[in-house]
VEXNU-310148 format. One record per residue (C-alpha): x, y, z; residue in three letters. Coordinates in Angstrom, 2 decimals, padded with zeros to 5 digits, always signed. Example, Ala and Ser with C-alpha at 12.3 -4.5 7.8 and 13.67 -1.06 7.14 Angstrom:
2
{atom {+012.30, -004.50, +007.80}, "ALA"} {atom {+013.67, -001.06, +007.14}, "SER"} 
% end
This chain:
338
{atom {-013.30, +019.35, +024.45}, "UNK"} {atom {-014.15, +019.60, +020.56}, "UNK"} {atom {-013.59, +023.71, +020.74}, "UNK"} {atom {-009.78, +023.56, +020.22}, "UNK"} {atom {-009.14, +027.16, +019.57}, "UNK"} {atom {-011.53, +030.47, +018.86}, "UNK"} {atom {-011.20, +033.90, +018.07}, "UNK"} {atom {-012.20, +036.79, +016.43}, "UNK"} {atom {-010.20, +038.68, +014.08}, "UNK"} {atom {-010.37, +042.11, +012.58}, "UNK"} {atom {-008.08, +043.77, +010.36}, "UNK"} {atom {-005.98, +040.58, +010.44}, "UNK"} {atom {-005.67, +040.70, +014.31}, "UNK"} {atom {-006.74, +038.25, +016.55}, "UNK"} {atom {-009.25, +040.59, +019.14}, "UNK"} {atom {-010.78, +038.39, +021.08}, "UNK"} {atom {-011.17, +034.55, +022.17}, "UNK"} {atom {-014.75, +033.93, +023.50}, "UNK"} {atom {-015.05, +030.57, +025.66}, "UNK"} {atom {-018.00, +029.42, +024.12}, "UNK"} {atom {-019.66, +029.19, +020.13}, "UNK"} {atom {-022.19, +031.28, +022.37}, "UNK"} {atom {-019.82, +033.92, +022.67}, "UNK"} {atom {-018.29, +033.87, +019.18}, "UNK"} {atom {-021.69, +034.09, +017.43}, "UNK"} {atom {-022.82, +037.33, +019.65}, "UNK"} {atom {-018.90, +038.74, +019.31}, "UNK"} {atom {-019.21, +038.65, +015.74}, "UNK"} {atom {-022.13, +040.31, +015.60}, "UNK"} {atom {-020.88, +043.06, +017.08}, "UNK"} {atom {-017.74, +043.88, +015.66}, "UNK"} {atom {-016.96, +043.81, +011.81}, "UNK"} {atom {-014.57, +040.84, +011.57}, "UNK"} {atom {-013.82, +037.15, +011.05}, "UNK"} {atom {-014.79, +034.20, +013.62}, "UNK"} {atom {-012.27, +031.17, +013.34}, "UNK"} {atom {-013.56, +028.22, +015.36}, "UNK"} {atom {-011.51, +024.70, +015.77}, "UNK"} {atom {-013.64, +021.68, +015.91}, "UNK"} {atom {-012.28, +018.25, +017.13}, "UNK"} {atom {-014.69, +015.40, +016.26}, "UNK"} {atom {-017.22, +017.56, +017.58}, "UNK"} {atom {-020.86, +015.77, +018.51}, "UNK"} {atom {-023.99, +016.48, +016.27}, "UNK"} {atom {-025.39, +019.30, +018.54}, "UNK"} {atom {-022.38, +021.55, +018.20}, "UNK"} {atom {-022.16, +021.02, +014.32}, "UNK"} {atom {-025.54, +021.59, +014.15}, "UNK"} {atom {-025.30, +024.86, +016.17}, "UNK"} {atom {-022.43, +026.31, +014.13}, "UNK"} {atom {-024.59, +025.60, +010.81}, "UNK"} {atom {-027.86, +027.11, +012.45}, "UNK"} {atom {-026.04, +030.51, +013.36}, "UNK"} {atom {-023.94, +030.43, +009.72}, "UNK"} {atom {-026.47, +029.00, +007.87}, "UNK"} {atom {-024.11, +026.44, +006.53}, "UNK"} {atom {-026.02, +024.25, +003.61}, "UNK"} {atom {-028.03, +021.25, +005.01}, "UNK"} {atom {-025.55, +018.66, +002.33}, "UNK"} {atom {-022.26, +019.96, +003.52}, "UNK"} {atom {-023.77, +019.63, +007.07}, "UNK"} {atom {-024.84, +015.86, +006.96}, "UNK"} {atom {-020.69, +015.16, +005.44}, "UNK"} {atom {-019.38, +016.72, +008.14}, "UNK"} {atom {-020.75, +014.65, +010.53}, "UNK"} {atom {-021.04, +011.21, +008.55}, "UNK"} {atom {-016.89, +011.78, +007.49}, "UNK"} {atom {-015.71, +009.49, +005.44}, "UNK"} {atom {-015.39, +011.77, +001.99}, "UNK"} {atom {-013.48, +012.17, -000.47}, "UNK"} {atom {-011.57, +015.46, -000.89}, "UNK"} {atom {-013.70, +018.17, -002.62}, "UNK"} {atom {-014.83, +021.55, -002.78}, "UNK"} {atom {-018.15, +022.68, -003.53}, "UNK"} {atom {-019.86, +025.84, -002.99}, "UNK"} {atom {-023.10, +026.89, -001.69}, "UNK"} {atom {-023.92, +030.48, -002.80}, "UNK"} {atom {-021.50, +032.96, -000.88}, "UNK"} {atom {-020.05, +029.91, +001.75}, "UNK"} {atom {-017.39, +027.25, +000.42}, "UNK"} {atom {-016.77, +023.73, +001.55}, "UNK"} {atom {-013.86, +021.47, +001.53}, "UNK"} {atom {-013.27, +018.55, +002.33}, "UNK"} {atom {-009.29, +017.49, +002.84}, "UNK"} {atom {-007.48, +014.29, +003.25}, "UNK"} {atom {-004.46, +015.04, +005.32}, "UNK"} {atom {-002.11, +012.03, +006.17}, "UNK"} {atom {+000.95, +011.69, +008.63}, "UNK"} {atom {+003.31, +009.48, +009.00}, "UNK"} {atom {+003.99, +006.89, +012.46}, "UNK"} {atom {+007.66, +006.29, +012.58}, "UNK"} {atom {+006.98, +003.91, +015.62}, "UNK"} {atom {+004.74, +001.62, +013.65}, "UNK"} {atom {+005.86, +002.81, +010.02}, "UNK"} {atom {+002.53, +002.84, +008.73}, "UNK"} {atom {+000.78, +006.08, +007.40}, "UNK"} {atom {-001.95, +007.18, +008.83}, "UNK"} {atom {-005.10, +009.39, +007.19}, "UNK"} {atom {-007.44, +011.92, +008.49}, "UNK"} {atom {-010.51, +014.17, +007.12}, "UNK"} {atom {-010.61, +017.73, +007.50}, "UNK"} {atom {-013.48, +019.56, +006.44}, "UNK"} {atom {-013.51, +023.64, +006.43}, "UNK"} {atom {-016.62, +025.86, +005.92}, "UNK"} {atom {-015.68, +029.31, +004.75}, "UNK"} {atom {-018.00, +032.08, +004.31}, "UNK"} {atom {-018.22, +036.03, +004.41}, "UNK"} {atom {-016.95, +036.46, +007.36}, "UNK"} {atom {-016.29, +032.82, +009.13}, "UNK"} {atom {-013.86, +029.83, +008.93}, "UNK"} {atom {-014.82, +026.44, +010.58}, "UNK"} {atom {-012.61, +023.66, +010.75}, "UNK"} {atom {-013.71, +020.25, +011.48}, "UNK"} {atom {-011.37, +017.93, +012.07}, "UNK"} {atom {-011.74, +014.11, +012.51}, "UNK"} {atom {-007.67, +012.92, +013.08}, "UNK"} {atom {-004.73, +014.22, +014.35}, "UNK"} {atom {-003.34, +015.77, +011.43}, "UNK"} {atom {-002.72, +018.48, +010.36}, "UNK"} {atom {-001.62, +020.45, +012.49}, "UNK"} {atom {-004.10, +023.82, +012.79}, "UNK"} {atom {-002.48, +025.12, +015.26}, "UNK"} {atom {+000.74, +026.03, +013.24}, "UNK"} {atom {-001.42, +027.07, +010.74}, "UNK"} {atom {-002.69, +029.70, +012.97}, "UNK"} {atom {+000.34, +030.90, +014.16}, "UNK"} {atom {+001.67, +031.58, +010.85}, "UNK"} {atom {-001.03, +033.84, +009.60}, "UNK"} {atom {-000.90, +035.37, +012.85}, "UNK"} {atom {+002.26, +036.40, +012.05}, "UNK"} {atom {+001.12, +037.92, +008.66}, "UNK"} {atom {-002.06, +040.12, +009.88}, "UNK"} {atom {-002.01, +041.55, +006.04}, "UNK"} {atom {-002.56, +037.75, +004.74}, "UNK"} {atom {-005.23, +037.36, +007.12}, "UNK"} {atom {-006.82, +040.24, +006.73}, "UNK"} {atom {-007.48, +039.38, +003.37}, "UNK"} {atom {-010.48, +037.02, +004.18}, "UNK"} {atom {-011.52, +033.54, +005.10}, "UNK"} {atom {-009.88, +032.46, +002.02}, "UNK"} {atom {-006.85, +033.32, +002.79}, "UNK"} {atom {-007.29, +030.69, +005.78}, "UNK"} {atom {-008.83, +028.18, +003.41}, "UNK"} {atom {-005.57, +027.90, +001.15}, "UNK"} {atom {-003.02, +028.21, +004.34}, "UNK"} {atom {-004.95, +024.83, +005.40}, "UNK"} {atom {-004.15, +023.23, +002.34}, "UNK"} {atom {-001.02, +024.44, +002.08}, "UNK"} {atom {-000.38, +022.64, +005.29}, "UNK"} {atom {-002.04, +019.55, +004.09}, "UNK"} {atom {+000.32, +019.52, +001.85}, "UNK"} {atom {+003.67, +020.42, +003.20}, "UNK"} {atom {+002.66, +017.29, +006.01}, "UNK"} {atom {+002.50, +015.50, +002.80}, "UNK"} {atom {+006.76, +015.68, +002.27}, "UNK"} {atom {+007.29, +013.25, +005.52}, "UNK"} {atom {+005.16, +011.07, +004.38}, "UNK"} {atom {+006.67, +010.57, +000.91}, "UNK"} {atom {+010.06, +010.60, +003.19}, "UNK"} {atom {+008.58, +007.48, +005.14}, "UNK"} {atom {+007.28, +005.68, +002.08}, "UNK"} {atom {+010.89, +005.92, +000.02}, "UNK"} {atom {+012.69, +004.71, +003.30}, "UNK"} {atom {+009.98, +001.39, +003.59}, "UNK"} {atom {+010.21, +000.98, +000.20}, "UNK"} {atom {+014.39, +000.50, +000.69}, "UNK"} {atom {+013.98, -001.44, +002.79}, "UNK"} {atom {+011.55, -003.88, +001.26}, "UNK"} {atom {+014.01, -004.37, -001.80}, "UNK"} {atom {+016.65, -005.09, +000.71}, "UNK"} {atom {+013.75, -007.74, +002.20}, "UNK"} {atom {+012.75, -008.89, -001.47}, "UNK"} {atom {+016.55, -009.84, -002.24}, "UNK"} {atom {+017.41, -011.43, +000.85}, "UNK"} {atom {+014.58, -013.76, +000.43}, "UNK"} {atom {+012.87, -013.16, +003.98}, "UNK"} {atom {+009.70, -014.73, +004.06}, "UNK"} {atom {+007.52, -011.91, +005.67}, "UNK"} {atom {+008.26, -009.65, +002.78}, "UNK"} {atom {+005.45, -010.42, +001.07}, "UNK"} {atom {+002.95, -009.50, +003.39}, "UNK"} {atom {+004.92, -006.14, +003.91}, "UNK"} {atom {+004.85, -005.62, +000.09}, "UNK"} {atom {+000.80, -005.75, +000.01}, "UNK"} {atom {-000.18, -003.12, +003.48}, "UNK"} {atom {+002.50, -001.16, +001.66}, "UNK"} {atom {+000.87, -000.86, -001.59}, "UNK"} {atom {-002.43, -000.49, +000.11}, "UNK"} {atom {-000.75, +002.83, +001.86}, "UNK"} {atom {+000.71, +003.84, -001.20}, "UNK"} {atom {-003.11, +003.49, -003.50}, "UNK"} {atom {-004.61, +005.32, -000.47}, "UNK"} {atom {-002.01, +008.43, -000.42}, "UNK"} {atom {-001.81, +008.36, -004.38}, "UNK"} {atom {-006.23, +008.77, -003.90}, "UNK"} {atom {-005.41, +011.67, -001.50}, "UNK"} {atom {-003.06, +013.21, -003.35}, "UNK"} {atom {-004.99, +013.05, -006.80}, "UNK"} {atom {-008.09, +014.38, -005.23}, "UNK"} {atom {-006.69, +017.72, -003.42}, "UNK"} {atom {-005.45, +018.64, -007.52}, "UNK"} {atom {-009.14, +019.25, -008.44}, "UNK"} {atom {-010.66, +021.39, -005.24}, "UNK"} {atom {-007.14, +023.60, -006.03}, "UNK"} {atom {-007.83, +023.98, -009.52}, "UNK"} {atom {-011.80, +025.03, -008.77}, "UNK"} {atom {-010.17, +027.59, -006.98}, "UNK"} {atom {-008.05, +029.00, -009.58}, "UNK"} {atom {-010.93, +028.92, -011.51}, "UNK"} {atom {-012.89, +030.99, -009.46}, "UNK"} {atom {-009.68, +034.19, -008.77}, "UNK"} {atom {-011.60, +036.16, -011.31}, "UNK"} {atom {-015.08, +035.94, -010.34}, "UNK"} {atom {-014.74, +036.27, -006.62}, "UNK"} {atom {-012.30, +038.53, -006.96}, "UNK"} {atom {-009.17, +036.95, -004.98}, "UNK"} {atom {-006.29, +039.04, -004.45}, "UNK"} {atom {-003.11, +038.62, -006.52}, "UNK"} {atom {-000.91, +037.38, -003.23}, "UNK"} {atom {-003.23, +035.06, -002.40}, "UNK"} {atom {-003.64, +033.90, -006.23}, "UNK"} {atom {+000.12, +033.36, -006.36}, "UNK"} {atom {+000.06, +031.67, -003.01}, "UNK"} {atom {-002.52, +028.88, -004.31}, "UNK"} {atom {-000.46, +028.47, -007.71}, "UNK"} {atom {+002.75, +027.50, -005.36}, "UNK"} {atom {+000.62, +024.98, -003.38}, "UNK"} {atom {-000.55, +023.57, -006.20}, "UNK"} {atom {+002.37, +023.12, -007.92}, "UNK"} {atom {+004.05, +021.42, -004.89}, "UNK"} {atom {+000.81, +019.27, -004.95}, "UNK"} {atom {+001.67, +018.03, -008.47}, "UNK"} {atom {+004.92, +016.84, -007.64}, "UNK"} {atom {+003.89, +015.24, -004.60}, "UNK"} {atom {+001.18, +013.66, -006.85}, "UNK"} {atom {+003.83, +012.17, -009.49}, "UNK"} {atom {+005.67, +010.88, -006.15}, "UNK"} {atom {+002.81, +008.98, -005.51}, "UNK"} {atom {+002.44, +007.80, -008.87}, "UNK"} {atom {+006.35, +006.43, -008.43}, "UNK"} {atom {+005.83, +004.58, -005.75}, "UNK"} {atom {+003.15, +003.08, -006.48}, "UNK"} {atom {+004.86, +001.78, -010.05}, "UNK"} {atom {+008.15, +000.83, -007.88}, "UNK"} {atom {+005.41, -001.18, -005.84}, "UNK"} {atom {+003.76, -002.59, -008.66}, "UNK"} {atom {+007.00, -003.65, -010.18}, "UNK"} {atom {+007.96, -005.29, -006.23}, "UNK"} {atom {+004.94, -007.35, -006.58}, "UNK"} {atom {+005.99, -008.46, -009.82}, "UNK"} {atom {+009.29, -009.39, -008.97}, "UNK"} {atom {+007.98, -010.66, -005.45}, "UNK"} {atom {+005.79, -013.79, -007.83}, "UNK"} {atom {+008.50, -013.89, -010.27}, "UNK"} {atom {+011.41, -015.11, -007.63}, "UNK"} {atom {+008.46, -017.23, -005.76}, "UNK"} {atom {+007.94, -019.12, -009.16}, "UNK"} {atom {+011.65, -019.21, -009.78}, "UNK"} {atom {+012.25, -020.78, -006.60}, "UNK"} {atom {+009.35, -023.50, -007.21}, "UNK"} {atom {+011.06, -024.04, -010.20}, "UNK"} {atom {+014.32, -024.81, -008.65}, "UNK"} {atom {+013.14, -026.99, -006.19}, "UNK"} {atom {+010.71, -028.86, -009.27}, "UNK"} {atom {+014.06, -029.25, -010.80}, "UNK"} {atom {+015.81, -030.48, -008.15}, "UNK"} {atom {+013.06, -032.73, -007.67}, "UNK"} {atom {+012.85, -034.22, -010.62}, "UNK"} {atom {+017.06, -034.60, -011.10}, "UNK"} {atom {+016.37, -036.55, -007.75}, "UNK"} {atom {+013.67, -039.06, -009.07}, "UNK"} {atom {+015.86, -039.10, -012.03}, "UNK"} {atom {+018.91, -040.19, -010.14}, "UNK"} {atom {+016.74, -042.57, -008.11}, "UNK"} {atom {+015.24, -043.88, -011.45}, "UNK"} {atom {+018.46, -044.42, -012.96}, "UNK"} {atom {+019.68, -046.75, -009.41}, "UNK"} {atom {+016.71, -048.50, -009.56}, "UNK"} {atom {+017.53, -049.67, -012.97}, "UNK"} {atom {+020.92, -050.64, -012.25}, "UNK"} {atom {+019.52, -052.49, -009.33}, "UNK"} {atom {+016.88, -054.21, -011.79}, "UNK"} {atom {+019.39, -054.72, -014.31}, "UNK"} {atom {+021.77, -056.85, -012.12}, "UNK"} {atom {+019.14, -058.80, -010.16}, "UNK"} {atom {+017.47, -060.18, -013.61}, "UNK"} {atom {+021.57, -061.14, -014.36}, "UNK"} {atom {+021.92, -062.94, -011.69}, "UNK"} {atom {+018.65, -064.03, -011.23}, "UNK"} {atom {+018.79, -066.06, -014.67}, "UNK"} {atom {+021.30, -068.47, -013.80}, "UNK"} {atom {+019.85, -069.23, -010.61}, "UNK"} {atom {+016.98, -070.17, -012.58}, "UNK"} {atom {+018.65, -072.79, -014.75}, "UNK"} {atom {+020.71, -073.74, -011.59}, "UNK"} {atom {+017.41, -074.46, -009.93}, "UNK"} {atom {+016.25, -076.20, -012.31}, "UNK"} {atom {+018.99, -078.57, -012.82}, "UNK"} {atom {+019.69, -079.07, -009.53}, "UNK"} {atom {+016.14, -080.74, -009.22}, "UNK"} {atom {+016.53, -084.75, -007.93}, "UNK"} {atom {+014.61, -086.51, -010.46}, "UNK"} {atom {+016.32, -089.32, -012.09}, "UNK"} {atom {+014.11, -089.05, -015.31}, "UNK"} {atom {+015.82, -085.56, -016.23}, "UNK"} {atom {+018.29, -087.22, -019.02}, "UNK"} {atom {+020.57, -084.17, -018.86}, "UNK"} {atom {+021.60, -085.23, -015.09}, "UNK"} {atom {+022.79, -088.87, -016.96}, "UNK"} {atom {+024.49, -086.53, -019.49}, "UNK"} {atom {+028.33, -086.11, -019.88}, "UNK"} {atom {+027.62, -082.98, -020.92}, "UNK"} {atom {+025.10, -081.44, -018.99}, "UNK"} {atom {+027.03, -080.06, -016.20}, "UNK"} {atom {+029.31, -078.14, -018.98}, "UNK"} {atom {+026.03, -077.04, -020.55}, "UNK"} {atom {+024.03, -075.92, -017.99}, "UNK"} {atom {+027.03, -073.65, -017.19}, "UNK"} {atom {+027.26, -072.63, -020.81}, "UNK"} {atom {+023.77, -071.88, -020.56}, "UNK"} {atom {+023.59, -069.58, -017.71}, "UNK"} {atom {+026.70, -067.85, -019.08}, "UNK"} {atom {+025.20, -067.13, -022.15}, "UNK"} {atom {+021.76, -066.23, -020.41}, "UNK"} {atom {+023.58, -063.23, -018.06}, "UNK"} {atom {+025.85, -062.34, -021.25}, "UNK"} {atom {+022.82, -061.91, -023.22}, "UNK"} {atom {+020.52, -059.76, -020.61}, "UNK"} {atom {+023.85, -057.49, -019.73}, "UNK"} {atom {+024.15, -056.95, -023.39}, "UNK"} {atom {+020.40, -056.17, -023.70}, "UNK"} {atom {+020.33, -053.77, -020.44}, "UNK"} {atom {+023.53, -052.07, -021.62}, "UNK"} {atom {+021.64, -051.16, -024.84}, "UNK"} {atom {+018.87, -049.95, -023.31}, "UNK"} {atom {+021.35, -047.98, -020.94}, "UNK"} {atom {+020.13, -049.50, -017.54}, "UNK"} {atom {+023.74, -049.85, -016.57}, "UNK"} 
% end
């Protein structure tokens, strides 16, 4: 069902918990209190109900059931609207995942919709139970325990974000080949929670804005400036990582290119190597390949060759390919071919 939890409060104390919105509208009639209603992905009829009996403003209406916003906070006469981007963190599956939460506060009502698992309202609930004077202070005083929440479910995920990013420079030196791909959902994560993050600074700081006009009492004043400043530092967290993922990236290309260069290198000392052989190889087989020519030659049985007649030309055609292989080893050794 998307009616998680409803009451009626007066004085801070929880009074009643009708079944139905039915019962909540006529209850608060009656009786000079505060109507907190849970929503869980509720259908169009029964957000449409809630902002017929509040008169919640058409715009804040149509968000609520498209989703999909960006955290804000914008107010409609007497009734404020928020939208919050909680996140959580999936040990199983180590990713991070985010919700939307929107709240409609007014007079004398507090309506949470929520579209994820997180955070957890429940808790939220039980803790200003436990502090009827907190409660009693108004629907605001809900309003900023919500955030507050958001934001404390905030610290587990920057726990699971430091212990992935660990481990990926433990992945990035060992040279594992999946890393890469790791690096990148990462730093998607890490964009998306540094958005979420960033954005809840500016619906806080409207509210500070507005202690003196509205009139917001000095506990719950002092209770906003602590969530805000543990907002802040969960916002420069953010920032970190997503420098330290930055720089991962960075050094992710650099050792890729370095190891393409090693292996161009090693490429090229082979061709050299080979190079050098096959000019050794070339070298020697021209050496030897001269005096077979002038052996061939001379060895040729035609009787008008006047060398074969010769006394001499057995002595000089051995001079000759003598001098021939001297004369290319000389020339090859110059040329450093061997």
């Amino acid at each position: 069902m998307s009616l998680v939890d409803n009451a009626i409060y007066v004085d801070g104390r929880r009074v009643a918990d009708p079944e139905t919105l039915d019962d909540t509208f006529e209850l608060l009639r009656e009786q000079d209190g505060m109507a907190w209603i849970g929503l869980y992905r509720p259908d169009v009829a029964e957000i449409c109900a809630v902002a017929a009996e509040f008169g919640l403003h058409p715009s804040a209406v149509d968000d609520a059931i498209a989703a999909h916003q960006r955290p804000k906070l914008e107010r409609y006469g007497s009734a404020l609207f928020a939208v919050l981007r909680p996140a959580r963190y999936v040990e199983a599956s180590e990713k991070v995942e985010f919700g939307e939460l929107h709240v409609f506060v007014g007079p004398d009502f507090v309506v949470t919709v929520r579209h994820a698992e997180s955070p957890d309202l429940a808790r939220v609930r039980r803790h200003l139970e436990r502090e009827p004077d907190v409660l009693a202070a108004g629907p605001e005083s809900v309003l900023y325990a919500i955030i507050d929440q958001v934001v404390d479910e905030y610290v587990p995920v920057i726990a699971g974000l430091e212990n992935d990013i660990d481990e990926i420079e433990d992945e990035l030196f060992r040279g594992e080949a999946t890393v890469s791909r790791r690096i990148y959902e990462l730093a998607r994560e890490v964009i998306e929670f540094q958005r979420a993050t960033h954005s809840l600074l500016h619906p806080i700081t409207s509210l500070e804005d507005g202690f003196d006009r509205y009139g917001v009492p000095h506990d719950l004043q002092h209770r906003l400036r602590l969530v805000r400043g543990h907002s802040a530092r969960i916002a420069e967290r953010a920032d970190s990582f997503r420098a330290i993922v930055q720089n991962a990236l960075t050094l992710r290309s650099t050792l890729i290119n370095q190891q393409q260069n090693d292996e161009m290198r090693h490429l090229a000392e082979t061709s050299l190597a080979q190079s050098e052989e096959v000019k050794k190889i070339s070298g020697w087989a021209a050496i030897l390949f001269a005096p077979s020519i002038v052996g061939t030659i001379h060895g040729m049985n035609f009787d008008v060759m006047p060398e074969l007649h010769w006394r001499f030309g057995y002595p000089l055609a051995i001079v000759e390919m003598a001098l021939t292989s001297v004369l290319l080893y000389v020339v090859f050794k110059r040329r450093r071919w061997l």
